[in-house]
Every structure is written in C-alpha cells, then in structure tokens.
LUMBA-920321 format. One line per field, with one value per atom (N, C-alpha, C): atom name; x, y, z; residue in three letters. Coordinates in pm, 1 decimal. Layout:
rogu = [CA_...]
east = [X_...]
north = [Y_...]
up = [Z_...]
vodren = [ala_...]
This chain:
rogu = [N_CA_C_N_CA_C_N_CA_C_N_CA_C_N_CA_C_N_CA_C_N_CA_C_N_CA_C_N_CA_C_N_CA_C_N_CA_C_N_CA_C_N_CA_C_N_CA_C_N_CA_C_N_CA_C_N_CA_C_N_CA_C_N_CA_C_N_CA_C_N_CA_C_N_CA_C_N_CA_C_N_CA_C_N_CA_C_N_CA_C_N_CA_C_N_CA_C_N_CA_C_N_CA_C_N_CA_C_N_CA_C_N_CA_C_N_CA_C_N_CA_C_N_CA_C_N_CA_C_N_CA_C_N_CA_C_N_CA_C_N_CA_C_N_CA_C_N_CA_C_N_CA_C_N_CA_C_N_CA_C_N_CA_C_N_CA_C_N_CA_C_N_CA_C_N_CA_C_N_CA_C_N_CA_C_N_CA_C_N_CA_C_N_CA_C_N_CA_C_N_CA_C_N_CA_C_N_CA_C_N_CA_C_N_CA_C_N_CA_C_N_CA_C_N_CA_C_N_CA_C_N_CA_C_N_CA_C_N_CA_C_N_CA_C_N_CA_C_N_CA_C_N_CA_C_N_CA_C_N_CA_C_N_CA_C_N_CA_C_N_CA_C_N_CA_C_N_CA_C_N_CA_C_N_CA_C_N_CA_C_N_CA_C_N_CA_C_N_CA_C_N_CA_C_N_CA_C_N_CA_C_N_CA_C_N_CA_C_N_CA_C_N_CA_C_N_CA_C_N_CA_C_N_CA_C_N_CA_C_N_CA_C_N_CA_C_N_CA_C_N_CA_C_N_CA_C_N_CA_C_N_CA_C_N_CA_C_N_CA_C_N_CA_C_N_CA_C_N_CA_C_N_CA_C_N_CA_C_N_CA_C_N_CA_C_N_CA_C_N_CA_C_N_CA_C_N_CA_C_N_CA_C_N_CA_C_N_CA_C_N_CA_C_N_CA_C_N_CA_C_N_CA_C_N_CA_C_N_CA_C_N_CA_C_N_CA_C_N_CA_C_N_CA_C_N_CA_C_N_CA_C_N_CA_C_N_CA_C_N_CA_C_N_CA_C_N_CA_C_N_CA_C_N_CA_C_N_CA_C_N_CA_C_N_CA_C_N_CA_C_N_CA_C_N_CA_C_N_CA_C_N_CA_C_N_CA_C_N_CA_C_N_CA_C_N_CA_C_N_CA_C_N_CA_C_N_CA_C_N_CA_C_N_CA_C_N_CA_C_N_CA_C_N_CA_C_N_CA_C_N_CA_C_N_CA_C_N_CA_C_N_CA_C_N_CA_C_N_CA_C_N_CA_C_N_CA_C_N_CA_C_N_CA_C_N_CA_C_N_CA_C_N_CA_C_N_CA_C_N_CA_C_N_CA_C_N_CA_C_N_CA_C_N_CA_C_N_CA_C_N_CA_C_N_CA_C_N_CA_C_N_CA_C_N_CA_C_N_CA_C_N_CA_C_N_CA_C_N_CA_C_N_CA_C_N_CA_C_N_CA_C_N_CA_C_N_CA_C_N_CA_C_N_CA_C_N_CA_C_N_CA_C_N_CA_C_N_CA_C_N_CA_C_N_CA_C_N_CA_C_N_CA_C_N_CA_C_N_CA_C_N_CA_C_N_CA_C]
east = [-3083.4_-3008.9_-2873.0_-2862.1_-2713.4_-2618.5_-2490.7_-2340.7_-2334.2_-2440.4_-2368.9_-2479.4_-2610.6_-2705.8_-2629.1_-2593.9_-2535.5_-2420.2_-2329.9_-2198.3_-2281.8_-2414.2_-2424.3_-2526.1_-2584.5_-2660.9_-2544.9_-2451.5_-2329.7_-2266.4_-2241.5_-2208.7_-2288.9_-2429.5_-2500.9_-2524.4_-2487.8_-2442.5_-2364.3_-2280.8_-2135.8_-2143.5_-2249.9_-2194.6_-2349.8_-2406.2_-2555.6_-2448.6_-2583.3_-2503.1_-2528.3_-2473.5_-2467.6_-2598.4_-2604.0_-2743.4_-2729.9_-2828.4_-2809.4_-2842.9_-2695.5_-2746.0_-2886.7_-2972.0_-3063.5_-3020.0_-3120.1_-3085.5_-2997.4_-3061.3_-3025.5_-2837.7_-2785.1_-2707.6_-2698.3_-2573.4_-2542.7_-2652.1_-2642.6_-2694.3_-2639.6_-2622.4_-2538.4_-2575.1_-2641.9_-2717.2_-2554.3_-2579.0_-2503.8_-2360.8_-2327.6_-2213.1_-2078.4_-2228.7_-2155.6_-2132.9_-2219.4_-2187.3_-2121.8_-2091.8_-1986.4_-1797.9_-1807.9_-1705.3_-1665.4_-1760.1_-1746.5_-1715.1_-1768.9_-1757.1_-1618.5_-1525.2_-1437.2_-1323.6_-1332.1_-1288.8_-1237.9_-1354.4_-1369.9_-1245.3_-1283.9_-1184.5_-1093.9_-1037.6_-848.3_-811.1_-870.1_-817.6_-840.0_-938.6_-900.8_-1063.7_-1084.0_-1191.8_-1317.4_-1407.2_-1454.3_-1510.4_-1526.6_-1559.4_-1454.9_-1320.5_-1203.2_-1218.4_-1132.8_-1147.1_-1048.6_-1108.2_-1062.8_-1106.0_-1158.9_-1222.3_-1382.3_-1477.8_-1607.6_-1636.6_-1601.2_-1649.5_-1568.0_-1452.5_-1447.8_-1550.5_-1628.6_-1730.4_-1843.9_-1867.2_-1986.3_-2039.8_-1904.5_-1903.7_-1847.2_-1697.4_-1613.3_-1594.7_-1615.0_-1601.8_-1707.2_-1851.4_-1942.6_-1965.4_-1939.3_-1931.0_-1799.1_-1711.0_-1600.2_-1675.5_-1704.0_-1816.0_-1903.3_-1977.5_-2088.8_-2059.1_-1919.1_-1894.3_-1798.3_-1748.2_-1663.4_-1810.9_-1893.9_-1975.4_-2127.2_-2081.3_-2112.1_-2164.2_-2050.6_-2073.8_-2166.4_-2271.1_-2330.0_-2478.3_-2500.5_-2612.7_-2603.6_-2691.1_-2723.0_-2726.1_-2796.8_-2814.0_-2686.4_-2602.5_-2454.5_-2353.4_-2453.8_-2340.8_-2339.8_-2234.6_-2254.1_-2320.6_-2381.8_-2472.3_-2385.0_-2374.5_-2275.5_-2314.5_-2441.1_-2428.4_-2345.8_-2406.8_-2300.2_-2356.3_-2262.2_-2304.2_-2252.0_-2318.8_-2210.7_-2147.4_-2024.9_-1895.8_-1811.6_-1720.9_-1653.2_-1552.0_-1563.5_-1454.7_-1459.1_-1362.2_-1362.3_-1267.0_-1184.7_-1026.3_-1054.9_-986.4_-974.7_-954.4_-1045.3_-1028.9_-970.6_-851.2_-728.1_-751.9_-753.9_-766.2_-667.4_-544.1_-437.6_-468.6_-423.9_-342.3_-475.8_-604.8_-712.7_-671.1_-678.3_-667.1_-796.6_-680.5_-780.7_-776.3_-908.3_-887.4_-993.0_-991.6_-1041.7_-1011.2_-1103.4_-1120.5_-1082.8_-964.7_-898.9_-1061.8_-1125.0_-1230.0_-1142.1_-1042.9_-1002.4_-943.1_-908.2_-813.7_-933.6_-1025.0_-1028.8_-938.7_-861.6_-716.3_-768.9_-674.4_-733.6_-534.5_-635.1_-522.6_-554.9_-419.1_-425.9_-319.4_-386.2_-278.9_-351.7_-367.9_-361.1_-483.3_-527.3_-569.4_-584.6_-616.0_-586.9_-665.7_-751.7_-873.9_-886.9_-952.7_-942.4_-1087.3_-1169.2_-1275.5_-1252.5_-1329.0_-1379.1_-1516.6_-1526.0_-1667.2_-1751.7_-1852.1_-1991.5_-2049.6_-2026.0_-2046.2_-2081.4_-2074.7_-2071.0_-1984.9_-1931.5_-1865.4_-1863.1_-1847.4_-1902.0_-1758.8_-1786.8_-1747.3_-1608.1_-1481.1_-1350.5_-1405.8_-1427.6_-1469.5_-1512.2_-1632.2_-1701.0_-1660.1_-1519.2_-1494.6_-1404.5_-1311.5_-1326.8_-1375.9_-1502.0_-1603.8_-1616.1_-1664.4_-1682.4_-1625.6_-1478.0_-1373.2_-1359.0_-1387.1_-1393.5_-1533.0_-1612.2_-1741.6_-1765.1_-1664.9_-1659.8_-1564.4_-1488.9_-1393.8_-1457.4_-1536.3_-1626.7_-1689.3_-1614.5_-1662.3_-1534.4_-1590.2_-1432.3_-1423.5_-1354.9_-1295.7_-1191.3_-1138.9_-1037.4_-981.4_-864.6_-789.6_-857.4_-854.2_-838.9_-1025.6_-1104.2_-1229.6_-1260.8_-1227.8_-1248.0_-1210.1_-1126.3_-1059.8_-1139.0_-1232.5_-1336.9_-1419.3_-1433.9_-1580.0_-1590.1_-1511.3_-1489.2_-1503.6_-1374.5_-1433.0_-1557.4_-1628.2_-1720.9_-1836.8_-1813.8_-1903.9_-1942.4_-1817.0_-1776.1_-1849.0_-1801.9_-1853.7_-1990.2_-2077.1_-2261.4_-2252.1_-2229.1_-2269.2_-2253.7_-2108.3_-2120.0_-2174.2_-2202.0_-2220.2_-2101.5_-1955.0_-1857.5_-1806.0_-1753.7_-1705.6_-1602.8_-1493.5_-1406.6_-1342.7_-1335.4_-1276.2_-1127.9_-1040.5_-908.3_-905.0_-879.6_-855.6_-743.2_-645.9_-532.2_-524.5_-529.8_-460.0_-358.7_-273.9_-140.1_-170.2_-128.4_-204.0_-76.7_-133.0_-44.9_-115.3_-74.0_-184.8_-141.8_-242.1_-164.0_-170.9_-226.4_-233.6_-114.3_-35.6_118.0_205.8_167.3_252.8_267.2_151.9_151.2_138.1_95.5_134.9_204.0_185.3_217.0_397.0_414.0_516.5_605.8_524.5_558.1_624.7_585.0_739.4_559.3_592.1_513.0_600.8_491.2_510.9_383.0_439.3_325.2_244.5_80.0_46.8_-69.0_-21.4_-58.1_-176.9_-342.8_-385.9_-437.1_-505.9_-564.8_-683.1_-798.4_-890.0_-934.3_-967.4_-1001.5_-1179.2_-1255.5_-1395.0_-1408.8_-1455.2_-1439.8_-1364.3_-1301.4_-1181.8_-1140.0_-1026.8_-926.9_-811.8_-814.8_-729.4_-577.2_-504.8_-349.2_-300.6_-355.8_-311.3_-339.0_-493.1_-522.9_-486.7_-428.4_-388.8_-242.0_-163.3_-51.0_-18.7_-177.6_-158.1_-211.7_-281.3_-362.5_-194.1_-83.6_17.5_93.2_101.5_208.5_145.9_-0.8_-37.6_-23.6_-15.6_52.8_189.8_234.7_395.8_412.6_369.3_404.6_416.2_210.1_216.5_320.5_393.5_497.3_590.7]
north = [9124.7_9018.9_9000.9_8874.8_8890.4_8830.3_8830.2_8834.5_8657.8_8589.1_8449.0_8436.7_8505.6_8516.1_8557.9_8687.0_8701.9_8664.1_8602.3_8497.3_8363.2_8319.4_8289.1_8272.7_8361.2_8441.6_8477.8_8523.0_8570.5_8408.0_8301.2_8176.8_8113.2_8098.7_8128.3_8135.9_8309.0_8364.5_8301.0_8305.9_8283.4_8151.9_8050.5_7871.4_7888.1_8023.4_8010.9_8003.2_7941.7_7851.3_8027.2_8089.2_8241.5_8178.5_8304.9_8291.2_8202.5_8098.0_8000.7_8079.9_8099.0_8166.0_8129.1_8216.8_8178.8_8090.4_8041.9_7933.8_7794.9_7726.6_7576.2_7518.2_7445.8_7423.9_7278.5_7315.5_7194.4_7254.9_7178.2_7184.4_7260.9_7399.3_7478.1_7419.3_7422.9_7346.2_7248.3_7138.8_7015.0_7082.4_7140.1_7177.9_7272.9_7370.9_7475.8_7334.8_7243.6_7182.1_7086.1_7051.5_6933.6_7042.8_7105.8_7168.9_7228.2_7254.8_7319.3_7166.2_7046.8_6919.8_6897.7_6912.8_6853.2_6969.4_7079.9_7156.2_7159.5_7094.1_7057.5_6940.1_6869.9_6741.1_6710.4_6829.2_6891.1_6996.2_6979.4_7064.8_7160.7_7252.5_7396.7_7439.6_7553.7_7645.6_7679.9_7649.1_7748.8_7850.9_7893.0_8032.0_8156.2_8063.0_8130.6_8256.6_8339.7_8486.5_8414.9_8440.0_8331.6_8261.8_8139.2_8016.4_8025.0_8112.4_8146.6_8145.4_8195.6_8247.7_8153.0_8064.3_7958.1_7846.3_7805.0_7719.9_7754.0_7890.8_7963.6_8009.4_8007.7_8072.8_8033.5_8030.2_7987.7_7898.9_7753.2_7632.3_7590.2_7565.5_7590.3_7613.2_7776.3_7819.9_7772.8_7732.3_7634.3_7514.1_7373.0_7314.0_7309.0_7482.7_7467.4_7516.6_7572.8_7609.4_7449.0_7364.0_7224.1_7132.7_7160.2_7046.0_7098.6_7217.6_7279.9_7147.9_7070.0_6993.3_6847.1_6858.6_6763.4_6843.5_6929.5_7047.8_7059.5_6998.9_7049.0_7216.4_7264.6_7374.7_7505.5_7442.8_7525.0_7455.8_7360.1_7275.9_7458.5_7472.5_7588.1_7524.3_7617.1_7587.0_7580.7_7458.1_7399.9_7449.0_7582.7_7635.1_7636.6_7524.1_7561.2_7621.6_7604.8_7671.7_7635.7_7672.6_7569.3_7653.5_7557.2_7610.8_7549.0_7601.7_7463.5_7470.7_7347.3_7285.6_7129.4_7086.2_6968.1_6921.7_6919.9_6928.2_6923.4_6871.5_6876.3_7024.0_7055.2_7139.9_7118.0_7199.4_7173.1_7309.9_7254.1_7390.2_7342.5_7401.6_7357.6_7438.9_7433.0_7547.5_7560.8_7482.3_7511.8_7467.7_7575.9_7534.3_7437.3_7365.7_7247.1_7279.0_7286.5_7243.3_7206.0_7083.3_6959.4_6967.1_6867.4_6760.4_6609.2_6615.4_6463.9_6367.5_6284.8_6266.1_6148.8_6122.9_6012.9_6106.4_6248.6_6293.4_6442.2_6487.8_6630.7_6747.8_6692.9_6792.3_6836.5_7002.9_6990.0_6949.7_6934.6_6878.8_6955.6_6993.6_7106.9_7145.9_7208.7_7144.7_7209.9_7137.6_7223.5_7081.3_7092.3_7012.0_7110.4_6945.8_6977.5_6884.3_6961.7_6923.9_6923.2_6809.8_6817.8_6763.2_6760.7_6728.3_6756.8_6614.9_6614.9_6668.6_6808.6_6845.9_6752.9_6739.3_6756.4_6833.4_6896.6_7020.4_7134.0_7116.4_7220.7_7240.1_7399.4_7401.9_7478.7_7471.4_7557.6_7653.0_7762.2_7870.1_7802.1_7855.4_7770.6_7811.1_7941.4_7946.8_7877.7_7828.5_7691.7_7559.7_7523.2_7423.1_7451.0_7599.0_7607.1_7624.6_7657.2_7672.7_7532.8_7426.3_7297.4_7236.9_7244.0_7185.4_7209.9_7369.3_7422.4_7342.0_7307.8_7271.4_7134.8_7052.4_6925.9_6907.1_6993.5_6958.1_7032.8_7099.6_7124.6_6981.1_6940.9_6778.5_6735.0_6631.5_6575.5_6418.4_6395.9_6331.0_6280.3_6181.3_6093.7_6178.0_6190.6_6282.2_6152.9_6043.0_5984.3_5974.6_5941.0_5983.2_6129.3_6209.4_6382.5_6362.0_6300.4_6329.4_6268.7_6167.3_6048.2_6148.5_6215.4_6235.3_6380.7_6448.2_6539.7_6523.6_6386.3_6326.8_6295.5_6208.4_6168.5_6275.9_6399.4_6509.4_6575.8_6589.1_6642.6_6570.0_6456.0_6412.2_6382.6_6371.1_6390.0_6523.6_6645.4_6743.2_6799.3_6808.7_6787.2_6760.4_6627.4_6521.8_6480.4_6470.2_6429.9_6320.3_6301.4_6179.5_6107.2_6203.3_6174.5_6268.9_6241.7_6348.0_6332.5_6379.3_6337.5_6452.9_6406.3_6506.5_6424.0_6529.7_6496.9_6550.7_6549.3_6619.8_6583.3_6718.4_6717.7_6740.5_6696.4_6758.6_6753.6_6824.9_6825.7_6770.6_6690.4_6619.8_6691.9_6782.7_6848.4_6712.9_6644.2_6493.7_6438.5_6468.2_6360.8_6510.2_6604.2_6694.7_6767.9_6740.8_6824.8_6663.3_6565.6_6476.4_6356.0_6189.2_6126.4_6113.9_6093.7_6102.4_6270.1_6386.7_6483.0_6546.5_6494.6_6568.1_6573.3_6751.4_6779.1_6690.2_6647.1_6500.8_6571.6_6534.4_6507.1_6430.5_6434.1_6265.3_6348.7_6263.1_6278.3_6159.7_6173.7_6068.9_6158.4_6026.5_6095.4_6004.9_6008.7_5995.2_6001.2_5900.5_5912.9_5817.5_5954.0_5888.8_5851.3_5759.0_5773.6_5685.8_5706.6_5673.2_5794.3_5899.4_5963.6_5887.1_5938.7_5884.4_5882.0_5855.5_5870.9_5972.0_6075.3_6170.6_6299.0_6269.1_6329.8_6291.6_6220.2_6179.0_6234.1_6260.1_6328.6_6465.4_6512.0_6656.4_6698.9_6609.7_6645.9_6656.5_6525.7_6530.8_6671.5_6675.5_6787.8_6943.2_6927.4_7072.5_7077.2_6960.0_6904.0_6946.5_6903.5_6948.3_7057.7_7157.0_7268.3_7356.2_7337.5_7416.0_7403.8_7279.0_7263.6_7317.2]
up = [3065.2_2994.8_3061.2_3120.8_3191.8_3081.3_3106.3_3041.6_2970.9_3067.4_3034.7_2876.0_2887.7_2759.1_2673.8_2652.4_2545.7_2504.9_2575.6_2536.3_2398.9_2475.0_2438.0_2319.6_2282.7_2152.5_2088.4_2110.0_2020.9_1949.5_2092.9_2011.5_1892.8_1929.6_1827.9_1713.3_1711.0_1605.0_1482.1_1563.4_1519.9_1399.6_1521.7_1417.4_1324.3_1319.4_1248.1_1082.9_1026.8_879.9_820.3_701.5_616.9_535.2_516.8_387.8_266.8_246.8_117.0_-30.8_-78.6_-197.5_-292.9_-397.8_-451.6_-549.5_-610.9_-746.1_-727.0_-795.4_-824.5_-792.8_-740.0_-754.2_-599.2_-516.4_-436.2_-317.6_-219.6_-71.5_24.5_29.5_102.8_224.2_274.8_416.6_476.8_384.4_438.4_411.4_316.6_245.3_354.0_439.1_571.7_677.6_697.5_807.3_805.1_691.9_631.1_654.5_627.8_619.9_758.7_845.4_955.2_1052.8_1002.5_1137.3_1083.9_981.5_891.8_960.0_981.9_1033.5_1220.2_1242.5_1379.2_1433.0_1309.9_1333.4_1305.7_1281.2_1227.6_1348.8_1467.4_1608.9_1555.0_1486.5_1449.3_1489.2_1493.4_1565.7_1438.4_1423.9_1301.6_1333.9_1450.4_1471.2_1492.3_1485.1_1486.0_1390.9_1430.7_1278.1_1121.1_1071.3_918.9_924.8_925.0_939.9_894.7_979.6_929.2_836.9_763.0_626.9_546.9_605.2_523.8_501.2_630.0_633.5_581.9_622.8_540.0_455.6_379.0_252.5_135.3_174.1_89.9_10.0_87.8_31.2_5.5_19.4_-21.9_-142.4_-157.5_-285.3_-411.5_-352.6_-422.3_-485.4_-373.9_-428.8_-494.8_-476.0_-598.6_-739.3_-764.1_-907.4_-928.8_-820.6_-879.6_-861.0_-894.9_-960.3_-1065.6_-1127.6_-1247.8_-1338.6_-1357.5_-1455.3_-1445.9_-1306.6_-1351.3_-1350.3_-1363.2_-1383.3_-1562.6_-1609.2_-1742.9_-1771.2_-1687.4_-1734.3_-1702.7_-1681.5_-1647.8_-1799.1_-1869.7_-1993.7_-2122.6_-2181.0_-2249.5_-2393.4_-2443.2_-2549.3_-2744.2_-2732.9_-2848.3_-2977.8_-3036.4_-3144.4_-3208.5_-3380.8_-3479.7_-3607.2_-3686.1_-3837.5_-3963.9_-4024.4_-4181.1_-4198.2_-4285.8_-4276.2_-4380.7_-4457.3_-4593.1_-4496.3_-4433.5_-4341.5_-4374.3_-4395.2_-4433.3_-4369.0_-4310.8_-4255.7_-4139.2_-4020.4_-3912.3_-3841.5_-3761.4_-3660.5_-3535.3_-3518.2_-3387.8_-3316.5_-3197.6_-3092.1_-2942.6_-2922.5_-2844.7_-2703.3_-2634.9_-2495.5_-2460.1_-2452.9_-2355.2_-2186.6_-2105.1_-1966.2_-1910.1_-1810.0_-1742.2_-1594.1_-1580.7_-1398.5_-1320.7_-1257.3_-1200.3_-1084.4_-1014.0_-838.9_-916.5_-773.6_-843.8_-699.0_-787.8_-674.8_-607.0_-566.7_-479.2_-361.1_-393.0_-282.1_-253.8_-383.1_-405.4_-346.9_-428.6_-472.4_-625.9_-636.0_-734.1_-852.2_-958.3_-1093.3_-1180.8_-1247.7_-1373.1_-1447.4_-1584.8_-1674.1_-1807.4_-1909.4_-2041.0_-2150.4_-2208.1_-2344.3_-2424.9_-2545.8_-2675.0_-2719.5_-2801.5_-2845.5_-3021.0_-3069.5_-3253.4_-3296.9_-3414.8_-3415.6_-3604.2_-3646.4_-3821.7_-3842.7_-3846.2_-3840.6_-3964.3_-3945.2_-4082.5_-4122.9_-4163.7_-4284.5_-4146.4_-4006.4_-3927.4_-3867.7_-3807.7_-3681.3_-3602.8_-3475.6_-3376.9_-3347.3_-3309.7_-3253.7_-3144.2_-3200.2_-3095.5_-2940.8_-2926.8_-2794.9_-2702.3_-2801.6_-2730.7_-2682.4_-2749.1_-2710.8_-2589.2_-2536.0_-2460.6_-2298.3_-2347.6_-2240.3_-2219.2_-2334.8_-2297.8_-2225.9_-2231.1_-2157.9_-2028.2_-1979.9_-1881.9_-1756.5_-1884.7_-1797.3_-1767.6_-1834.2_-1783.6_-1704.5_-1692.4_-1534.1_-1406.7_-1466.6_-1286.9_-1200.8_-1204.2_-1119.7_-1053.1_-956.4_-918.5_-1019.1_-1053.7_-1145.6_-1151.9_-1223.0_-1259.0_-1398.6_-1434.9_-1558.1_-1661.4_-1676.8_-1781.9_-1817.8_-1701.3_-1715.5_-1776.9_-1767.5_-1765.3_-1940.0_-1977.9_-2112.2_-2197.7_-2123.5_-2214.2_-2222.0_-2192.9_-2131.2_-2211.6_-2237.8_-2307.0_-2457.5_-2483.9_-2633.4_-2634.4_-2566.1_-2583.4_-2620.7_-2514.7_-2542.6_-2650.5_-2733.8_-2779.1_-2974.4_-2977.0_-3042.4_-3054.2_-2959.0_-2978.5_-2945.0_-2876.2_-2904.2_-3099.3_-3117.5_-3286.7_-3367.2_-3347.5_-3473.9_-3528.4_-3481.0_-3527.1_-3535.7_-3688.6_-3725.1_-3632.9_-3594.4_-3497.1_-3433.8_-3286.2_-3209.7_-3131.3_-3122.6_-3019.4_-2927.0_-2787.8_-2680.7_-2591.5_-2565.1_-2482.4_-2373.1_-2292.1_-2152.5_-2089.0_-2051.1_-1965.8_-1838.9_-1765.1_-1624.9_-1488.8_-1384.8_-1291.5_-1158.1_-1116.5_-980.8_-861.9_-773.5_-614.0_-533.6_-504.7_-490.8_-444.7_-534.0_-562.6_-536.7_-572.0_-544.5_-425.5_-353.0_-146.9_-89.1_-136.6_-33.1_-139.0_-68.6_-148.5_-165.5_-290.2_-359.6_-343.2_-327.3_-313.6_-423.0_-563.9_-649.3_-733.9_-807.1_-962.5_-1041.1_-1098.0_-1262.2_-1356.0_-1445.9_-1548.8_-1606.7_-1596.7_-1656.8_-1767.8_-1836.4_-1982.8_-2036.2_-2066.9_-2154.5_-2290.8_-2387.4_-2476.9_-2467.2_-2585.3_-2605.0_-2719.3_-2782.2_-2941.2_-2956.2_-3037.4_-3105.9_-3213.7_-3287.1_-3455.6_-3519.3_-3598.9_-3691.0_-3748.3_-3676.4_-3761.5_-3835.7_-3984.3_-4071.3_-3988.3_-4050.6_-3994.0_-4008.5_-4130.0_-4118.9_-4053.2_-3976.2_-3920.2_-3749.9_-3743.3_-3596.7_-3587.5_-3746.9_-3723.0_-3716.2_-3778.5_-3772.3_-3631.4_-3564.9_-3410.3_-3299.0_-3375.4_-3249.7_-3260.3_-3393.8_-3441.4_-3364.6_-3400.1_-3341.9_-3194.6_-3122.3_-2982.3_-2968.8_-3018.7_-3021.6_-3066.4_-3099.1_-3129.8_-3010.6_-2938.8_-2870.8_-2785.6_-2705.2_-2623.0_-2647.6]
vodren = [unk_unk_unk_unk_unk_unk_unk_unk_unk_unk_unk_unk_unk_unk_unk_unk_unk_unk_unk_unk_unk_unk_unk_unk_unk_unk_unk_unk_unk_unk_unk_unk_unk_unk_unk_unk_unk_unk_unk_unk_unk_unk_unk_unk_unk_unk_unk_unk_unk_unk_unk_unk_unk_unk_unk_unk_unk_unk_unk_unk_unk_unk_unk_unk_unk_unk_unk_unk_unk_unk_unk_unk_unk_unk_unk_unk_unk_unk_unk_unk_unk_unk_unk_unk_unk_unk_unk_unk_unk_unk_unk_unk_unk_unk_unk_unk_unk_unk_unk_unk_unk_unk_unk_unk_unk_unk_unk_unk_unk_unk_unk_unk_unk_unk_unk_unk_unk_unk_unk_unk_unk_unk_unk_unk_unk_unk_unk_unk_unk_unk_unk_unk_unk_unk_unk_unk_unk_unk_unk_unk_unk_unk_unk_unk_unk_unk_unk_unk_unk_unk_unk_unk_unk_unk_unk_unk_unk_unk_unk_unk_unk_unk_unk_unk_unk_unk_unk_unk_unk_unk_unk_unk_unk_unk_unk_unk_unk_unk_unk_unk_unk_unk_unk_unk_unk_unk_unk_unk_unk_unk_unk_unk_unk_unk_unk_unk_unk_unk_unk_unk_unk_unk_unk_unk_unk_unk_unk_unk_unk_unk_unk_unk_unk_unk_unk_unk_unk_unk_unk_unk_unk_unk_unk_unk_unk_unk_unk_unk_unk_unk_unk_unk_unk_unk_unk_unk_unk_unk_unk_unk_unk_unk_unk_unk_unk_unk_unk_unk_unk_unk_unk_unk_unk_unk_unk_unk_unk_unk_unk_unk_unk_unk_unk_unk_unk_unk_unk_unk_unk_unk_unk_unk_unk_unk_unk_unk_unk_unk_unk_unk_unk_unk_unk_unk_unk_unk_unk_unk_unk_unk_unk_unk_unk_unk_unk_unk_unk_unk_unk_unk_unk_unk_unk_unk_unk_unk_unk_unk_unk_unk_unk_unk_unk_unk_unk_unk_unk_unk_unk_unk_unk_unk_unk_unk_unk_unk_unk_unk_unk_unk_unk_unk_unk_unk_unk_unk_unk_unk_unk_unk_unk_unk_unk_unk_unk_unk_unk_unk_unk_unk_unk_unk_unk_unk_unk_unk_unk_unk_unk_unk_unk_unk_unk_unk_unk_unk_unk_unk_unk_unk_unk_unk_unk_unk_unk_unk_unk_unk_unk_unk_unk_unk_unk_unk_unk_unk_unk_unk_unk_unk_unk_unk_unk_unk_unk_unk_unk_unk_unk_unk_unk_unk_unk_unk_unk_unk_unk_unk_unk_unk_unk_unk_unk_unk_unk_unk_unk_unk_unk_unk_unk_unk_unk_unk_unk_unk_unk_unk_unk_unk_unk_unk_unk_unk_unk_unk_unk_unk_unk_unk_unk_unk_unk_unk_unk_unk_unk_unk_unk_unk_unk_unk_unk_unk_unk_unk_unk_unk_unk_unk_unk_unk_unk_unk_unk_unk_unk_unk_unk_unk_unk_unk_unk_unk_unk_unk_unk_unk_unk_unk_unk_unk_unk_unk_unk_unk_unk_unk_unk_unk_unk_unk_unk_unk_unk_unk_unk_unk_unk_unk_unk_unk_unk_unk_unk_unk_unk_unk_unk_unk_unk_unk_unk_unk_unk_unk_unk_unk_unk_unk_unk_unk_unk_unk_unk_unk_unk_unk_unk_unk_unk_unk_unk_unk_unk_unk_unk_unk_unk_unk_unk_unk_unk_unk_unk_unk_unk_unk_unk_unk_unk_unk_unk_unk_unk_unk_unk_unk_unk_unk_unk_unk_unk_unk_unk_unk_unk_unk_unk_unk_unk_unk_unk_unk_unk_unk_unk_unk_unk_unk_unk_unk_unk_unk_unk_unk_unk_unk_unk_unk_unk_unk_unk_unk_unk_unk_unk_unk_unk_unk_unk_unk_unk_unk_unk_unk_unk_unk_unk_unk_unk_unk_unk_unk_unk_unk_unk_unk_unk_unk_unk_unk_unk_unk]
C-alpha cells in the first residue's frame, strides 16, 4: 500500500457521513451534508479538528431535537383529571426556546400561559412540556404563541386560553440592528371574561 493510498483512505475517512442514529426523526444523511457543503462555503475546512463532529454530529443532532415539534409522537401526552376548578388556571416563568425560521437564530425568553378548564385539568407540568414542544420548530414568535393557544385549547377542551411571550431575538441581537430588545405577543382563544384577562396580566406582572 503506498503513502499516496492511504492519504487517501484516511481522506475518506474523514468526510465519511458518522453513524445515523436509530429511530424516527430528520434525515441525518442530507442533514451531515447540508452542514458540511454550508461549512465549505464559509472558507472553513470540515475535516479540520473541531469542525467534524460538528457536521457529523452536532448539528444534525441540534436539528433533530429543533424540529421535535412537527413529529406527533415527540407531542407530550396532555392527561387530565377532574378537578373543582372553576377559576382560571395561571402558570407564569415557563422558559421558551425557538428557530427564528427567517434567520434560524435561535430566540428566547419566558411565557405565560392561562386556561378556563371544564371540569378538567391537567398536570402544570404539562403545560410546560407543551410549551417546550412547540418551540422545537423554527418559527415566527407570534406564530409559536398561536399555536400554543391554539394547542392548548383542543388539547383541553378549553373555553378560553391566553398565552404571552417575551422573547429575545439572536437575529437582531448578533446581527442586524445588533442591540437585545424585547418583543412581546399574546394570544387569546375563547372569550375570557375581563376579569379573567386581568387576573392573566396581573399574574404577568408579578412574575416581572
């Protein structure tokens, strides 16, 4: 075997795509070579030391937990139970974090989530997990916040739901404009009374 073979069995090596993890999710396939041509075309090496295992591994596997949320079977399971709840349920300071899909940057930040159960209600946990599992996508903040109410209310059965998010865009904050801002929407299902839209801001303002 002369010197110039194994230079090049080692190159090889090197750009061979890593093992495609088992089970359902994105296209590791396209995902290593999408990242590795994207890599290519920023003057940088991917066989460089650091770099590999970014194409091979890393981002890849980034990708396949930021698009969780269009896999049903990654949605967490919205079990509820009766309950003498009649009153609005407020659940504040759930962390957010998203793909802004115009830049995939990611954006992050905090909601605040409220819901008029029917004679059920599910476990607070859950609505954190929920929240968690609809920002595994790349997304728009004001989409992400619909989409959450919206969830939120047919997973339930709820009369009415409000969800707010605060968020921080890397977007506007590493390029762009360059300054952290805050952008803020909400989202309302239903008809909450007025007084339940004042107790949803107040439990808003508190947590702040």
């Amino acid at each position: 075997m002369t010197d110039e073979t194994t230079m090049e069995d080692a190159t090889e090596a090197a750009n061979a795509p890593a093992a495609v993890p088992d089970g359902e999710g994105i296209d590791w396939e396209k995902a290593q070579e999408g990242t590795r041509l994207l890599l290519e075309s920023m003057g940088e090496d991917p066989t460089a030391d650091g770099l590999e295992a970014t194409w091979q591994r890393r981002v890849p596997a980034l990708f396949e937990t930021f698009s969780e949320a269009n896999r049903e079977a990654e949605k967490p399971t919205m079990r509820t139970f009766e309950a003498d709840q009649e009153g609005l349920v407020v659940k504040t300071g759930i962390p957010v974090y998203s793909l802004c899909e115009h830049h995939l940057l990611p954006y992050h930040g905090t909601a605040h989530v409220a819901y008029r159960p029917d004679e059920r209600v599910v476990g607070l946990s859950k609505l954190v997990r929920y929240v968690r599992w609809q920002g595994r996508k790349p997304s728009m903040q004001e989409r992400l916040t619909r989409d959450i109410a919206d969830g939120l209310a047919a997973e339930l059965d709820a009369a009415a739901v409000l969800v707010e998010i605060e968020a921080t865009h890397m977007c506007e904050a590493m390029r762009g404009v360059e300054t952290a801002t805050t952008t803020t929407t909400r989202s309302v299902v239903g008809s909450p009374t007025t007084t339940e839209r004042e107790r949803f801001t107040d439990a808003v303002k508190k947590h702040e």
